[in-house]
N, C-alpha and C positions, 0 to 999 in steps of 0.2 A: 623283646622285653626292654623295658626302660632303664635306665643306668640308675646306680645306688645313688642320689647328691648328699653330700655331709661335708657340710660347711666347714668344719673341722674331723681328721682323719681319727682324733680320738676320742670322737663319739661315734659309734656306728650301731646298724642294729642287726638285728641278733641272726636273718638269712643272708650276709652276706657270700656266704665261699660259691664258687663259682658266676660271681656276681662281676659286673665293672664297675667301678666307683669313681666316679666323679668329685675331687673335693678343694676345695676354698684351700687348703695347706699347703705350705709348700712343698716342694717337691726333694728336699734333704733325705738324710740318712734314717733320721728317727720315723719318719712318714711312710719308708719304706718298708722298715721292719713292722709297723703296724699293720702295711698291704698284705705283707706273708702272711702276719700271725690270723689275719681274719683269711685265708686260701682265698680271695680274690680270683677273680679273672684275668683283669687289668685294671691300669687305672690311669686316671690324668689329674695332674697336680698345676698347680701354678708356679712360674721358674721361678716367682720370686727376685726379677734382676741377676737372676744368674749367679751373679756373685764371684766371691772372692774364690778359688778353685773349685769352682764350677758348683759348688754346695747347695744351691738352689734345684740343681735338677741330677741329684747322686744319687738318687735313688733307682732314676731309671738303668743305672750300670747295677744297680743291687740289685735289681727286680729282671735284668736281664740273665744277670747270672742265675740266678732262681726257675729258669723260665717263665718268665711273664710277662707281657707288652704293657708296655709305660711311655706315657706323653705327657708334654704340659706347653700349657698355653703362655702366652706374651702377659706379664704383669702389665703391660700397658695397655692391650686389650680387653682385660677385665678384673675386677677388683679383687684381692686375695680376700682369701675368707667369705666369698659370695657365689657359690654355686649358681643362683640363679643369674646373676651376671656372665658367669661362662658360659651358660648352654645360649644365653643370648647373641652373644655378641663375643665369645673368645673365641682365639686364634692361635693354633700349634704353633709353635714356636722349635720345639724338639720334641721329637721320638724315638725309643732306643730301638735295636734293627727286631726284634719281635714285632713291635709295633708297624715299625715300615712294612713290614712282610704282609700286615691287613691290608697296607693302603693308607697308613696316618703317615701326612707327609706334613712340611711346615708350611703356612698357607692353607690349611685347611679349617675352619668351623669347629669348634670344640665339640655341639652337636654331631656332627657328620664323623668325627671319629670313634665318637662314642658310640654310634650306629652300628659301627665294620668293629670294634671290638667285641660286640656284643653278638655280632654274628659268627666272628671268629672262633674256630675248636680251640675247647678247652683244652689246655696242657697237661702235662702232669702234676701230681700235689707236689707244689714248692716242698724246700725240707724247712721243717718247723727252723726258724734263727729268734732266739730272742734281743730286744735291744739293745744297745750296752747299756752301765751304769747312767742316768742320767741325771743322779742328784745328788750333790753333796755341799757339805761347806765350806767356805772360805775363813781363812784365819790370816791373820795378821798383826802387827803388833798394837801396843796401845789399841786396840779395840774396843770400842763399847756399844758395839752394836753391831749384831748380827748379821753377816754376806753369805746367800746362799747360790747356790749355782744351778740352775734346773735347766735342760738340753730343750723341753719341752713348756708351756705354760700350765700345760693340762697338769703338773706333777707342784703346783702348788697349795699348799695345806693351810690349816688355822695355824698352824705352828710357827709359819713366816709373818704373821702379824707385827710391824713392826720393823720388817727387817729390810735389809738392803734386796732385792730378789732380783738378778740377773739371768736373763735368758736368752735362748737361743730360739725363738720365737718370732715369728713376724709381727711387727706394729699395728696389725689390723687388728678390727673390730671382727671376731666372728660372727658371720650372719649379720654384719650392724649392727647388733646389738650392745650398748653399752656397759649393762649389767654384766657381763661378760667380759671385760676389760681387763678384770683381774680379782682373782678367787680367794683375795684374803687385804686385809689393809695393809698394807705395806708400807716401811717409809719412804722407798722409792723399788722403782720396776726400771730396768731397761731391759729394749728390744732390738732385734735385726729392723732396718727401715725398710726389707726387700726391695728395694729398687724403688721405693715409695710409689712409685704408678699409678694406673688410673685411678682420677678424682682424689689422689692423696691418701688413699686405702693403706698404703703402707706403715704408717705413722697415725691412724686413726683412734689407734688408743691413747693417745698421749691427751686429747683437749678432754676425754670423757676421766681421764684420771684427777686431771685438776680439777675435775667437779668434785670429786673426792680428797682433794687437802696431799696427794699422794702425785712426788717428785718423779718426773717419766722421760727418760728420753731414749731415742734410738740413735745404732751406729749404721753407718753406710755398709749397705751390700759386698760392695766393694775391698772393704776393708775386715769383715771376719766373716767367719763360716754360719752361714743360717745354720740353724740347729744345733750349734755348740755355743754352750754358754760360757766356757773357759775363752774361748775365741774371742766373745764378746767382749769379754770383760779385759782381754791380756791384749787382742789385736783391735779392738774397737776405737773408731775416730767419729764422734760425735753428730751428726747429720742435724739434727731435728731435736728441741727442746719445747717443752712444756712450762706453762708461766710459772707451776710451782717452782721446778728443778732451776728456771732461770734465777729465779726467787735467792735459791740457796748455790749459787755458782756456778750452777752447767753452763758450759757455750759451745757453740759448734767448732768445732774444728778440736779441739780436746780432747786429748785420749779416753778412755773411757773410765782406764782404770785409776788413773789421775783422782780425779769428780768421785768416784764410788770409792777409794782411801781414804782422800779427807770426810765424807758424810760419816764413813766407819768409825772413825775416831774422832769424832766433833760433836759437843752438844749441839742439836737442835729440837724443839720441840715440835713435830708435826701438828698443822691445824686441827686436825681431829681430836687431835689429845689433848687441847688446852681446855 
């Protein structure tokens, strides 16, 4: 049987459990708790550069504790958020020891793993874990303008319209898709750059936001936790700006939270809205 592909782990459909899943996401804490909640088989994620304590690929100690074989391939052999680019052309990078126990070892085809999970016995039913908290708001003083903090991207509303929306989300394009970039107007978004990787996949939503008047930029892998957007925002060191954000004072090397203070408490009027 064919592995599930879901470009993003927070869209899935509706027969996964005992399924293997193949997805575009990184390989964090939040993506893992998703793998449980759908009873999964296995799955393989992208490491996302790995990251700052190992936050790219934490899921797979979550999913091992769970019982259940987890891998993910090199962000630099294939582009995050593009299933179809993994089964092409991705490369295990890491496997937690469920996964070794089939045969996913590092240096193997993302394909070919996904082969030997799928023929692998199914385990026992994981225990149901739900996520933790992943969204709340930021306050601070002199404010006039709204910071929110979302772990995931998927967990942004019409209600952020307007607002500063920080996340712990990789920089890609899901699926390539532009439209997809980000789920509400915002006055500005930052992201994790996951390792920015192949063809620049990491950072892909930042040129498709300046086509929307909406200030974008990511922090390096390196420097905060994919999937936590408090990380982002409190341990984040700038990578990658977009011509808005450059527009209004982002620059690389800049804390994160530096740049997302002063927009908070600073008029400016986004292109959209004039």
């Amino acid at each position: 049987m064919d592995p599930i592909l879901a470009p993003s782990i927070t869209v899935l459909p509706a027969d996964v459990a005992g399924r293997v899943i193949v997805t575009g996401s990184h390989g964090g804490l939040y993506p893992g708790y998703l793998v449980l909640a759908a009873q999964a088989r296995a799955a393989i994620f992208n490491d996302a550069g790995v990251g700052r304590d190992r936050a790219g690929v934490a899921a797979l100690d979550l999913l091992q504790r769970q019982g259940k074989a987890a891998a993910a391939v090199s962000h630099i052999s294939a582009r995050i958020g593009d299933t179809d680019d993994m089964m092409a052309g991705g490369i295990i990078n890491t496997a937690n020891a469920l996964a070794a126990a089939c045969g996913v070892i590092p240096g193997m085809s993302c394909a070919a793993a996904a082969l030997l999970l799928e023929a692998a016995s199914l385990g026992p039913p994981a225990i149901a874990a739900e996520p933790p908290e992943a969204r709340a708001p930021f306050i601070c003083e002199r404010q006039i303008r709204a910071m929110v903090l979302v772990d995931s991207a998927s967990l942004v509303t019409a209600e952020d319209i307007g607002a500063i929306i920080i996340t712990g989300s990789h920089g890609g394009l899901v699926g390539g898709d532009p439209k997809k970039a980000l789920r509400a107007e915002g006055f500005a978004a930052v992201f994790n750059d996951a390792g920015i990787g192949k063809d620049d996949a990491g950072i892909a939503r930042l040129p498709a936001l300046d086509d929307r008047g909406i200030a974008a930029f990511a922090v390096a892998a390196a420097s905060a936790r994919i999937g936590d957007a408090r990380s982002t925002l409190c341990d984040g060191v700038i990578s990658r700006v977009n011509q808005t954000a450059a527009s209004r004072g982002a620059r690389t090397g800049q804390h994160a939270k530096e740049i997302c203070l002063r927009w908070a408490c600073q008029i400016i009027t986004p292109k959209h809205e004039r």
